[in-house]
C-alpha positions in Angstrom: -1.5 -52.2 -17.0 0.7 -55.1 -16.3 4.4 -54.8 -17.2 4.7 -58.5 -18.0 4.3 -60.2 -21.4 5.6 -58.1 -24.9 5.7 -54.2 -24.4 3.1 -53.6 -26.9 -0.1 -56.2 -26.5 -2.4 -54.5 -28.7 -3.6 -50.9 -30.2 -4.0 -49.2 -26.9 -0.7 -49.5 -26.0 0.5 -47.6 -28.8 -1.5 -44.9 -26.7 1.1 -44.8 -23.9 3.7 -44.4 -26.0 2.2 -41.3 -27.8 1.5 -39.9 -24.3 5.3 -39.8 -23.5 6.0 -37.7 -26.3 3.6 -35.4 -25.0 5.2 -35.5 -21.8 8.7 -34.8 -23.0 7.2 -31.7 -25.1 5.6 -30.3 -21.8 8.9 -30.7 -20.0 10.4 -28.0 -22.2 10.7 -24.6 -21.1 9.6 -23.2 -25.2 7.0 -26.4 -24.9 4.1 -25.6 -27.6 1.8 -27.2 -25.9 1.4 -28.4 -22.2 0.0 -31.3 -21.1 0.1 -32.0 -17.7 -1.5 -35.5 -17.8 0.9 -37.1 -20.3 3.5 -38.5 -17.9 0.6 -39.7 -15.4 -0.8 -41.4 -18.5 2.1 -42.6 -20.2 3.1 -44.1 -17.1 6.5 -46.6 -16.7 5.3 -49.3 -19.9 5.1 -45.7 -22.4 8.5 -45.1 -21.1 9.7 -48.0 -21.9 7.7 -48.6 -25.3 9.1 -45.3 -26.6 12.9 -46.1 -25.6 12.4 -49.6 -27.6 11.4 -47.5 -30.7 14.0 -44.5 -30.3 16.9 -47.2 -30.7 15.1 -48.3 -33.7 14.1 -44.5 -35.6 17.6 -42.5 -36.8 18.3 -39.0 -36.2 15.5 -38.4 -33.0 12.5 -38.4 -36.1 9.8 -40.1 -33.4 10.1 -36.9 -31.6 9.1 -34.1 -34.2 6.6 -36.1 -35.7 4.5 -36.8 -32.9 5.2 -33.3 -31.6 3.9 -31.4 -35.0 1.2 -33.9 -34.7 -0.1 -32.8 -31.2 0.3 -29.6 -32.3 -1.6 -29.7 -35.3 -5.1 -31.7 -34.1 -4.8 -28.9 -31.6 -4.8 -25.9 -34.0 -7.9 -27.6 -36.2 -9.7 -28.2 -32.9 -9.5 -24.7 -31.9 -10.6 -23.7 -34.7 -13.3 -25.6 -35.7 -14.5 -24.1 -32.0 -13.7 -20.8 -32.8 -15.9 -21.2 -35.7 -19.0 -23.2 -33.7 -18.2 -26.5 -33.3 -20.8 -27.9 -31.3 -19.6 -31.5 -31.1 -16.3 -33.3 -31.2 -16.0 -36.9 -31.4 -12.6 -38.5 -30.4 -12.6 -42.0 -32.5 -9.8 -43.9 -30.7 -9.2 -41.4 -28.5 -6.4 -43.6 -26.2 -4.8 -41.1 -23.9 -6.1 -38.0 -25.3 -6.2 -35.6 -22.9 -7.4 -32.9 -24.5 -10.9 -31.8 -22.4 -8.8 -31.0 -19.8 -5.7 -29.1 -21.3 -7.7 -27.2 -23.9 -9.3 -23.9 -23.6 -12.7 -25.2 -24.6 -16.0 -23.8 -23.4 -18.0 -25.6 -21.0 -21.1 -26.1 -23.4 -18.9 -27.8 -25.9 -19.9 -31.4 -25.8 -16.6 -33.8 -26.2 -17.5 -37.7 -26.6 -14.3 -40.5 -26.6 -14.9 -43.3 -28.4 -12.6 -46.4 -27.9 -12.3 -49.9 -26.6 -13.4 -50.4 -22.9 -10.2 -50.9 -21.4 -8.3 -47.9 -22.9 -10.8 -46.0 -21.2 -11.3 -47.3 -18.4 -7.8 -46.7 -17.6 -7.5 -42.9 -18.6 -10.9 -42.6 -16.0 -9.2 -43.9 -13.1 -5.6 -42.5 -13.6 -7.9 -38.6 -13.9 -10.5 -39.5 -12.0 -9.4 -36.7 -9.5 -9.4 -34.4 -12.5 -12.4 -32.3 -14.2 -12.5 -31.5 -18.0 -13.2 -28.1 -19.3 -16.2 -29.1 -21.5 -19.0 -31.5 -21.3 -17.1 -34.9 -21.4 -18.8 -38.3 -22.4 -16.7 -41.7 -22.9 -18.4 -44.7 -24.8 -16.7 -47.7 -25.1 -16.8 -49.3 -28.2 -14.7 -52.0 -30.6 -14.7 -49.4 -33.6 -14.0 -52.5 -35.9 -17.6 -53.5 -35.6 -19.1 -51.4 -38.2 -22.6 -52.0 -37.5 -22.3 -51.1 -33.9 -20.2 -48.0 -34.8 -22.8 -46.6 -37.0 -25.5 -47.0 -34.9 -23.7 -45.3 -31.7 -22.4 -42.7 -33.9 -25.3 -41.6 -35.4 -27.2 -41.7 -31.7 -24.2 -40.0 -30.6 -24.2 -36.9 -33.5 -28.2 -36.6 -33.2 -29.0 -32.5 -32.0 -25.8 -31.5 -33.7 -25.3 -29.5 -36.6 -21.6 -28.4 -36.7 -19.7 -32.2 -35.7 -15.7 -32.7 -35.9 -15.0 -36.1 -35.9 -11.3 -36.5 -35.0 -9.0 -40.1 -35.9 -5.3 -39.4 -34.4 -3.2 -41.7 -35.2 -5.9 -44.5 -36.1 -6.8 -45.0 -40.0 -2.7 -45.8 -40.7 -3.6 -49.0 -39.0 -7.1 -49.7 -41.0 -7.0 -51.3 -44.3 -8.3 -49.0 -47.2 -11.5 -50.6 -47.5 -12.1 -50.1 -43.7 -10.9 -46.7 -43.9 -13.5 -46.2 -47.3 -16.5 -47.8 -44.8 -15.6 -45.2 -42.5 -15.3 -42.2 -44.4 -18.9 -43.9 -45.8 -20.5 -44.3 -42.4 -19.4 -40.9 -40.8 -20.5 -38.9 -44.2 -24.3 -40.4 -43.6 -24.3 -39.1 -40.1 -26.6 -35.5 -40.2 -24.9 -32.7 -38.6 -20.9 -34.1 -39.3 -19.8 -31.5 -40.7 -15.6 -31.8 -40.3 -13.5 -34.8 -40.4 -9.5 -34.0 -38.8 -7.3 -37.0 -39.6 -3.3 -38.0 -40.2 -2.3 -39.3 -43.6 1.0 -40.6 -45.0 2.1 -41.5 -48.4 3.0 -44.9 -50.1 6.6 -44.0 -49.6 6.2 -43.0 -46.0 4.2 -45.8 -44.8 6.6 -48.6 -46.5 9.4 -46.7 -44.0 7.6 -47.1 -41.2 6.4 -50.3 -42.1 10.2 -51.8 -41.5 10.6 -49.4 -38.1 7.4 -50.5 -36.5 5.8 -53.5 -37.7 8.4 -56.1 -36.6 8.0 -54.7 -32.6 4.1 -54.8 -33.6 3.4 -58.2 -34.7 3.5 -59.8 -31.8 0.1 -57.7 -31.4 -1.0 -59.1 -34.1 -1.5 -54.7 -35.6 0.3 -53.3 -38.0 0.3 -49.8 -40.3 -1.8 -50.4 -43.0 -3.1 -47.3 -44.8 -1.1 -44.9 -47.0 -3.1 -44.1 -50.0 -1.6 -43.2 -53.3 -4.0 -40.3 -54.1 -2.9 -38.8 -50.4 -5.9 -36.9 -49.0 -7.8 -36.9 -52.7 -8.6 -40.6 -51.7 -11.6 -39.5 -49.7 -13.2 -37.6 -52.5 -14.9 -40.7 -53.7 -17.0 -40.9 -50.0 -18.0 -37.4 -50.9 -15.5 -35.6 -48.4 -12.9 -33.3 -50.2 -9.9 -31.9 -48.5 -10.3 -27.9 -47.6 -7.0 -27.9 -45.5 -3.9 -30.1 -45.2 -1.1 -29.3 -42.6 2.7 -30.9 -43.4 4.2 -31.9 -40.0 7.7 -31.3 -40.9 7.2 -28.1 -42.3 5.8 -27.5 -39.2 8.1 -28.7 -37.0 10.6 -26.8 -38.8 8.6 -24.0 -37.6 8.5 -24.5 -34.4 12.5 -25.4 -34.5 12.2 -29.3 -33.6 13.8 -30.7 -36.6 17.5 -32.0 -36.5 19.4 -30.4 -38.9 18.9 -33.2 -41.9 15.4 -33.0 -41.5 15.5 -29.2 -41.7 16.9 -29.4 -45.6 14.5 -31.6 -46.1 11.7 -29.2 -44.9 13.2 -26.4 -47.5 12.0 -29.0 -50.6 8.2 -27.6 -51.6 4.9 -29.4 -51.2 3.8 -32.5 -52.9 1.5 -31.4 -55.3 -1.0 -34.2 -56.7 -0.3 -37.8 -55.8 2.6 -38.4 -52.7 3.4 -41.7 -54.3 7.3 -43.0 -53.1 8.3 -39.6 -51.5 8.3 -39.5 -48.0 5.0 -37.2 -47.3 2.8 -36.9 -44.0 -0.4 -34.5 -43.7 -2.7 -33.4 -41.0 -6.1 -32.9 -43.0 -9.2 -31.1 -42.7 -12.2 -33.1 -44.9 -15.6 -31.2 -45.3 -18.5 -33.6 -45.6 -20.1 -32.9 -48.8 -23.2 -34.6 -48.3 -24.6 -31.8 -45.6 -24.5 -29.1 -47.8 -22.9 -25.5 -47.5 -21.1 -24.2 -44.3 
């Protein structure tokens, strides 16, 4: 990972700067989570990706929203466990360190899915480390849709109970890439759960102005924030059973400055999110596999 050249040179960078976030909440003494492989991970660029966008994000909101974030894939992972996962796939899994900070049981099978260099990376920086469940990585450029399906559906074959999990990655797909997706993951037998983060119109133009200037030297950019909100999957046959609001959240756990904690008072969007500043952490069912 040279440190020459822009700070962010394409999507996997944007996965050291999540790491440090996950670093700083570990550092805590109240930390929600802990993971000890985020500052290994994150290493000196994450550092100094994330200072770049604090100076640019008012009133420390990077911090709660990737906190309530972390936290959140974590409590639908657990639970779709609990309940008999048998298989989780990681789509773009960057930095994710989950296998090994989890309570997971060893027969749970855990495949990461993400471009060749990403991985390689995370291998050799916990290479001296040893997940808690069965732990494959496939590299993969997850734009190339024929490839994807056919990897994915080798990947998912044996398993009855799948969670696919996208952190962080449809917001920079288009919505007719995120509409292939949803399609090619709903034809896979035995995937049962799709876990994925959602913001509205409203939301995504804000972020649009933060991030996309320091991004487009990457040639990336946020892309997705549908106007129906999580009813835009219903079309590819996967219906919303459970969506998760990161600020109310944070507010929860008591990581929202003050601002942000009126704000988290206001109750839920119901139907479309349109303008209003809305994120969700959602739990699809695949309709297309039948009853749980």
């Amino acid at each position: 990972m040279s440190m020459s050249g822009p700070l962010i040179r394409n999507i996997s960078d944007t996965a050291l700067w999540a790491a440090v976030y996950r670093a700083r909440e570990t550092d805590r003494p109240d930390a929600v989570f802990r993971d000890p492989f985020a500052r290994r991970l994150a290493g000196e660029r994450g550092e100094r990706i994330a200072q770049s966008f604090s100076s640019t994000t008012p009133l420390g909101m990077t911090d709660w929203t990737w906190l309530s974030r972390t936290y959140l894939f974590d409590s639908f992972i657990s639970e779709a466990v609990q309940q008999g996962a048998d298989l989780i796939v990681n789509l773009a899994a960057g930095l994710d360190a989950r296998p090994y900070r989890m309570d997971l049981p060893p027969s749970l099978r855990w495949v990461e899915v993400d471009l060749p260099d990403i991985l390689s990376y995370k291998a050799e920086i916990l290479r001296d480390d040893k997940p808690m469940c069965s732990l494959e990585r496939v590299p993969l450029d997850l734009s190339n849709r024929t490839a994807r399906g056919d990897v994915l559906a080798k990947l998912c074959e044996g398993a009855s109970r799948a969670l696919i999990v996208t952190e962080g990655f449809v917001i920079y797909l288009t919505a007719e890439e995120v509409g292939a997706l949803a399609q090619d993951l709903g034809a896979i037998p035995g995937v049962r759960h799709w876990v994925l983060d959602l913001v509205s119109p409203g939301l995504l133009q804000r972020i649009q102005k933060t991030m996309n200037p320091q991004l487009g030297v990457s040639a990336i950019s946020v892309k997705f924030g549908p106007e129906e909100g999580p009813h835009f999957f219903e079309r590819y046959r996967w219906t919303p059973v459970d969506v998760r609001s990161p600020l109310k959240t944070a507010a929860r756990l008591k990581r929202l400055p003050f601002l942000f904690r009126l704000m988290a008072l206001l109750p839920e969007i119901k139907g479309k999110p349109g303008n209003r500043p809305w994120s969700g952490i959602c739990l699809l069912k695949n309709q297309t596999v039948g009853p749980s």
